[in-house]
C-alpha positions, -999 to +999 in steps of 0.1 A: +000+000+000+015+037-011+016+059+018-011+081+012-037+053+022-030+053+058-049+088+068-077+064+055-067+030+064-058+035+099-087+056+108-110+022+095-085+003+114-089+019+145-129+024+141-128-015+140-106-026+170-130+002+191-161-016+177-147-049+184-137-041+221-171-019+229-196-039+207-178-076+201-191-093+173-209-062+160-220-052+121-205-021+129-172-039+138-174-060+106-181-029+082-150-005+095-128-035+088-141-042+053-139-004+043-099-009+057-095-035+036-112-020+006-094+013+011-060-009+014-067-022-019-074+013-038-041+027-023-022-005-039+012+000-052+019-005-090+033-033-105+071-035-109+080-021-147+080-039-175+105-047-195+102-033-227+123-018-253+137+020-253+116+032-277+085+022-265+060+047-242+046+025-211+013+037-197+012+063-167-020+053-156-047+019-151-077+023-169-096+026-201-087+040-231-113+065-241-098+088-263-070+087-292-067+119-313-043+137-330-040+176-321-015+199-314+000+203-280+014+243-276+023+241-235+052+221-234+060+198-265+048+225-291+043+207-319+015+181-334+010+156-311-012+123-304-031+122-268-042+092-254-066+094-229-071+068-200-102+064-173-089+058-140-118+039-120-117+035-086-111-001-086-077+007-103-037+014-094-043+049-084+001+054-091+012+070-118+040+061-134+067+079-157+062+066-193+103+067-203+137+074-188+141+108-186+136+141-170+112+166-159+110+199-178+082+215-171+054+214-141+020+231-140-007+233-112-043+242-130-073+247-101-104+243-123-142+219-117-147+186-109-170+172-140-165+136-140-133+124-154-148+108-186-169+139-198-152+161-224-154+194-207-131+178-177-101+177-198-102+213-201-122+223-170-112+198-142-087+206-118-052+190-136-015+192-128+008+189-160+042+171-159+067+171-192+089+148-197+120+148-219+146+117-228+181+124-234+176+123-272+144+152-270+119+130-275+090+150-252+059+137-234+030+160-216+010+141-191-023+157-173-032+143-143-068+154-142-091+154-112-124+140-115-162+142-093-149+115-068-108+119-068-099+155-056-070+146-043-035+152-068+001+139-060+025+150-080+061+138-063+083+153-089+098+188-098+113+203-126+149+187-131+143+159-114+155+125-131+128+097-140+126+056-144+105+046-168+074+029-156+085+042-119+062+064-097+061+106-098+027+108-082-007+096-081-049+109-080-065+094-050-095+072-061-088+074-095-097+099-121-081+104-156-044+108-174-041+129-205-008+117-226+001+138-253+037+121-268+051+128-306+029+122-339+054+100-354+051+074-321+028+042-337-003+041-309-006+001-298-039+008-281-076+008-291-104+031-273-123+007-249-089-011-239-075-017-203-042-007-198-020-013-167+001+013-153+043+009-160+031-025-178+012-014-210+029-005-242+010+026-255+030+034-283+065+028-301+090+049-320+093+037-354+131+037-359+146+031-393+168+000-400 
């Protein structure tokens, strides 16, 4: 379990072992210790990275896929881009993970609504923090961790110059939500809307590289 699940877990925790020792064998006792045991599994740690080749983007987020478009990204990357975008349930990792080795460029805190996470307007309107990444060779990623109705809660562990694994942690949205990638145009996408992906496991896309 990541950190940030004990200010929930332990409260359960504690609501339980008070129940027991007051009430004994009590519904209430029963229901505090399943709600610790639920909340343990929403604030589970992703899975260890994958191995994949150098070229490839992993995704930053469990979920669905509900959006692949091409459009221009002008904030960080400046320049056509492909955005994938991925639902975040609450039944999923919450982590996010960084989708290459790299470095972080640029970081952005946008207050803004809480529409729910798979509406349109909340990519634009919904409360977001922005990280860029860049590799060594300049390939550039944007992602948008976006709040949602349910998760209004953003981590974001990582600052501007701070080295990244890929498919290791930066931050996370508490109870899910949704993760906005915007990565090169020339990247082949390897996912299809409607998909589940896994955080630092899924292959999203892959840089064609000439022979």
């Amino acid at each position: 379990m990541v950190r940030e699940g004990l200010k929930y877990v332990v409260p359960m925790l504690a609501a339980a072992a008070l129940s027991a020792v007051i009430l004994g064998h009590h519904a209430l006792t029963y229901v505090a210790l399943g709600l610790a045991v639920a909340l343990a599994a929403f604030f589970r740690r992703a899975p260890a990275p994958a191995a994949v080749s150098p070229n490839a983007i992993l995704s930053p987020a469990a979920g669905f896929v509900i959006e692949v478009v091409d459009e221009d990204e002008p904030l960080f990357m400046k320049s056509p881009a492909r955005r994938i975008s991925i639902f975040m349930t609450p039944l999923d990792v919450h982590v996010n993970t960084a989708p290459f080795d790299g470095s972080i460029r640029y970081t952005e805190y946008r207050p803004g609504t809480f529409f729910k996470a798979d509406r349109a307007e909340a990519r634009l309107q919904n409360e977001k923090m922005l990280v860029g990444f860049e590799r060594t060779d300049g390939v550039r990623c944007l992602a948008a961790q976006v709040a949602g109705w349910l998760a209004r809660r953003i981590v974001c562990d990582v600052c501007v110059g701070d080295n990244v694994r890929q498919g290791r942690r930066y931050g996370m949205i508490e109870f899910g939500s949704r993760m906005d990638l915007h990565m090169p145009a020339k990247f082949q996408i390897r996912v299809t809307p409607g998909q589940h992906v896994r955080a630092a496991t899924t292959v999203l896309a892959e840089e064609v590289v000439a022979s």
